[in-house]
C-alpha positions as CSV (number, residue, x, y, z in Angstrom):
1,X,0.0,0.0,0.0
2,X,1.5,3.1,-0.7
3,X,3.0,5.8,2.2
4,X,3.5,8.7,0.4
5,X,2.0,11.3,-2.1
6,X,5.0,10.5,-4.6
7,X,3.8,7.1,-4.4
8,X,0.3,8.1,-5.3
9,X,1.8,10.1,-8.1
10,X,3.8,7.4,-9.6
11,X,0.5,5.3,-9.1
12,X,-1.9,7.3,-11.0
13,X,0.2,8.1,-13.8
14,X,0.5,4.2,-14.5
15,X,-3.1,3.7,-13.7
16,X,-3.7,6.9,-15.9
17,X,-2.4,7.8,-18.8
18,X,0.3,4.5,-18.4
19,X,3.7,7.0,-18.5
20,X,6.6,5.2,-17.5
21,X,8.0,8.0,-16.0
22,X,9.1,7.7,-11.8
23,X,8.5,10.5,-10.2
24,X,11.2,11.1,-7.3
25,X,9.5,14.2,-5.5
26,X,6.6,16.2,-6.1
27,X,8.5,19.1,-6.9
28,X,10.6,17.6,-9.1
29,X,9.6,19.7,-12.4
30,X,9.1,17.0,-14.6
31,X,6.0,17.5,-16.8
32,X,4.0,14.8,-14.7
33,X,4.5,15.6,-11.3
34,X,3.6,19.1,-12.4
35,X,0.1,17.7,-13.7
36,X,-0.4,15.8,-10.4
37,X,0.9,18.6,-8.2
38,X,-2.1,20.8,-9.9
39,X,-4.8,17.7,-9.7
40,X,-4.2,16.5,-6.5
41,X,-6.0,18.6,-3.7
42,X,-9.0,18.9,-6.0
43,X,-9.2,15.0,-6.2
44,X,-8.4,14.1,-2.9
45,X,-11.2,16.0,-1.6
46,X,-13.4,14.9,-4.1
47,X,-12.4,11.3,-3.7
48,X,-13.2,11.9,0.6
49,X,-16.8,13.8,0.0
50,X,-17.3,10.7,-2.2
51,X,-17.9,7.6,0.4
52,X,-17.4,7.2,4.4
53,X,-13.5,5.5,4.2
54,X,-12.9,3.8,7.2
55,X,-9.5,5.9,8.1
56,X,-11.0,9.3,7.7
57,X,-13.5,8.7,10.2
58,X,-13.6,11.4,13.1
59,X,-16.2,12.3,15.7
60,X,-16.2,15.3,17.9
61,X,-18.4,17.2,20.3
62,X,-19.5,20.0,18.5
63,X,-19.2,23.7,19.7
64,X,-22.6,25.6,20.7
65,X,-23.1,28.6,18.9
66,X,-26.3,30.2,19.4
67,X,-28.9,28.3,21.0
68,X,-32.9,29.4,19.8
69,X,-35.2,31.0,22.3
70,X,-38.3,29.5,21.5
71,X,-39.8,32.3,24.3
72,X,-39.5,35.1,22.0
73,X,-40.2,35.9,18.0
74,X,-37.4,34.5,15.8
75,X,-34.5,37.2,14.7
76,X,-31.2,36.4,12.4
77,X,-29.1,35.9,16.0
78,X,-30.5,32.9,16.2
79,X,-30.2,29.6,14.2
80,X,-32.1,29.3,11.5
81,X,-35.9,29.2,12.2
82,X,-36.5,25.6,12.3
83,X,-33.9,24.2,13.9
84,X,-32.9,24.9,18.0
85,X,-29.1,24.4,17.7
86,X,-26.3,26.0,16.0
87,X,-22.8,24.7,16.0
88,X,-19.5,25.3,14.7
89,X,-18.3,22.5,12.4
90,X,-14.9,20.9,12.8
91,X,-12.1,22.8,11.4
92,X,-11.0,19.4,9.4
93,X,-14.5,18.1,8.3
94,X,-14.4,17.3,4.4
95,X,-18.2,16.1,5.0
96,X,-21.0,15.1,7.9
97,X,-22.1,12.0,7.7
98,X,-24.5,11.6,10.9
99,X,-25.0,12.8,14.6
100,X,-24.2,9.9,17.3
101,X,-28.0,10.2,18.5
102,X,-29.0,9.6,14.6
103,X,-31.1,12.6,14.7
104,X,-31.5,15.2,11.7
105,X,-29.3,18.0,11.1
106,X,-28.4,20.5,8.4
107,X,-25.4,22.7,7.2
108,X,-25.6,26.2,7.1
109,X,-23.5,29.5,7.0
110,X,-22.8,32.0,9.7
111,X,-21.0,35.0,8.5
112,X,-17.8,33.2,7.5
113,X,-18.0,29.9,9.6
114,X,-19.5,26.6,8.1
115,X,-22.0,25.5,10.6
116,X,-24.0,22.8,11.7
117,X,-27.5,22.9,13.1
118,X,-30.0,20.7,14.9
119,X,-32.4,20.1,17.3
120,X,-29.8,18.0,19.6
121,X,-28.5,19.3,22.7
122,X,-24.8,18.6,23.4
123,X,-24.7,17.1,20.0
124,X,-21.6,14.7,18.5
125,X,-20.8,14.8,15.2
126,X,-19.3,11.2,13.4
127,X,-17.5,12.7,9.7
128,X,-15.4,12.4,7.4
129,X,-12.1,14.1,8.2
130,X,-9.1,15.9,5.8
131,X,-7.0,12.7,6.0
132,X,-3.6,14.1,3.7
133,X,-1.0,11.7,5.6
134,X,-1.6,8.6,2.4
135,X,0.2,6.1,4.8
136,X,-3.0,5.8,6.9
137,X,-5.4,5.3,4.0
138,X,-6.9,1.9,3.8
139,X,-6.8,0.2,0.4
140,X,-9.7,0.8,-1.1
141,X,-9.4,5.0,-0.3
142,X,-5.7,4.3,-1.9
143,X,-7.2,2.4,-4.9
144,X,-9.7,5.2,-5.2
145,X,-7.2,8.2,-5.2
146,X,-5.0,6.3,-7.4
147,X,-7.5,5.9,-10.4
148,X,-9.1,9.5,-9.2
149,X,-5.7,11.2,-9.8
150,X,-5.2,8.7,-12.5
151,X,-8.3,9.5,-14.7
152,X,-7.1,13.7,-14.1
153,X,-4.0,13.7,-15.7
154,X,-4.7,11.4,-18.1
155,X,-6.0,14.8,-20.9
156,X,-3.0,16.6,-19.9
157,X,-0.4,14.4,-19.9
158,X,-2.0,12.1,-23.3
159,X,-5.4,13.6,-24.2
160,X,-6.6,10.1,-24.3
161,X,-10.4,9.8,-23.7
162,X,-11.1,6.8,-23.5
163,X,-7.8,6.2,-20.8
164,X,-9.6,8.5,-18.5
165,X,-13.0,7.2,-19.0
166,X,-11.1,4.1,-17.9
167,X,-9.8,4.9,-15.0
168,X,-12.5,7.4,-13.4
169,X,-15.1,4.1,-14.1
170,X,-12.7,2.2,-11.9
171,X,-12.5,5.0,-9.3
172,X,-16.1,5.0,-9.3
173,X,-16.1,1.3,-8.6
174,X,-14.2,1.6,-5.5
175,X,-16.3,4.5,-4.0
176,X,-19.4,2.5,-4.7
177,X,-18.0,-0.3,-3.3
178,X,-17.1,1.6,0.0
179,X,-20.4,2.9,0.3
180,X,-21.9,-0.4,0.2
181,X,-19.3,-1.6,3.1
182,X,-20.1,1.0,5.3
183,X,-24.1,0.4,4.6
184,X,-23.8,-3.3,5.8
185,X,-22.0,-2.6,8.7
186,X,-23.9,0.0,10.3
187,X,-26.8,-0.9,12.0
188,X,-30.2,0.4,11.0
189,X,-33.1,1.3,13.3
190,X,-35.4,3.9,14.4
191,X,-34.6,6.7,16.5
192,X,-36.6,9.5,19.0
193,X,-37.3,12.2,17.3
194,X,-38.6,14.7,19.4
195,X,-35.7,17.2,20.7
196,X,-35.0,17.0,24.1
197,X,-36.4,20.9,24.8
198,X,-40.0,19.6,23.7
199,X,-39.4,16.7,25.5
200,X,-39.4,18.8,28.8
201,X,-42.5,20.5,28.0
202,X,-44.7,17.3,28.1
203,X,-45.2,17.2,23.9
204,X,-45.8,13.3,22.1
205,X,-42.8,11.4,21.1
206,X,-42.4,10.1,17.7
207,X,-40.0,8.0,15.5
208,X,-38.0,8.5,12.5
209,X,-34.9,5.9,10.6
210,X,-32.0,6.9,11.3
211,X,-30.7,9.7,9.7
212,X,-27.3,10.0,7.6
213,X,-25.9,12.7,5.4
214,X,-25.5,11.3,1.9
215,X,-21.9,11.1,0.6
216,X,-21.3,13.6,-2.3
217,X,-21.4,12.5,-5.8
218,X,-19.8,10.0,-7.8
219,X,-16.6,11.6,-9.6
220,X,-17.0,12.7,-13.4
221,X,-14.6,14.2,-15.8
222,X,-16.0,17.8,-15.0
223,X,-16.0,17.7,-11.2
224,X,-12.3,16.1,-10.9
225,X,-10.8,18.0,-13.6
């Protein structure tokens, strides 16, 4: 499996346009590692958004906001009008995927800060992290990456179509295949949906599935380069 970004470079440019050039360092100045040094970023985080990998996974207690005070009429201070919570979200989060209670949530602006909001108290966020360090990927996030990268170099370094075609089908292979992992291995029930500040004031309980953000889209030519 590969431990460094030169290793991913050398990776994609077989699994791309099939150079037999070796890269040595990323800043080497060779034609190729110049096309991967401009690709990269953009399909890595394409490549994370894309399925839940097992070794980006993070969870952290989110950081209250503004909390909505249902006492008194709605203004822009507060989150946004449906919703009683309004967190910060994790400096390193590429994309949510669920809150530990299973409850729904949103994302949402603040000025300039990404945020989260809800209707759970004290809430924990499970997501998908900026993982750069490639020696902690798993094999199927290296396999992904590597046919990712592949697929975006292949037009500038050959202008071969059909090459990249190749390549970003098999890419898309390995995210699909992730997403089906991680669907059979986490267990799916029902949750309590009524938000614990209701709760207090004596209102009907209900129940809902569990709720999960959905990855982001499969990769295409246009959206990883």
């Amino acid at each position: 499996m590969a431990s460094s970004v030169v290793e991913i470079y050398n990776l994609a440019c077989s699994a791309g346009p099939g150079t037999r050039t070796s890269i040595t360092a990323v800043d080497e100045g060779s034609r190729e590692a110049e096309v991967c040094t401009l690709w990269y970023d953009t399909t890595l985080e394409a490549v994370l958004r894309a399925a839940p990998w097992t070794s980006t996974t993070a969870y952290e207690r989110l950081a209250l906001l503004y909390e909505r005070d249902f006492a008194v009429d709605w203004t822009s201070a507060m989150p946004p009008p449906e919703w009683g919570f309004e967190y910060a979200s994790p400096a390193n989060m590429i994309r949510p995927r669920y809150l530990t209670s299973f409850e729904r949530f949103d994302l949402s602006i603040r000025d300039t800060t990404h945020t989260i909001v809800t209707n759970v108290d004290s809430a924990i966020l499970c997501y998908t992290k900026k993982q750069t360090l490639v020696s902690m990927w798993d094999a199927s996030l290296t396999m992904a990456m590597t046919y990712a990268l592949g697929a975006n170099i292949t037009m500038g370094l050959t202008g071969k179509l059909s090459r990249a075609r190749s390549a970003l089908e098999a890419a898309n292979d390995m995210i699909s295949q992730a997403r089906v992992a991680a669907a059979n291995e986490r267990e799916v029930g029902l949750y309590e949906t009524l938000p614990s500040w209701l709760a207090i004031r004596g209102a009907p309980q209900g129940q809902a599935p569990q709720y999960i953000y959905p990855p982001g889209p499969l990769l295409s030519l246009s959206n990883v380069g």
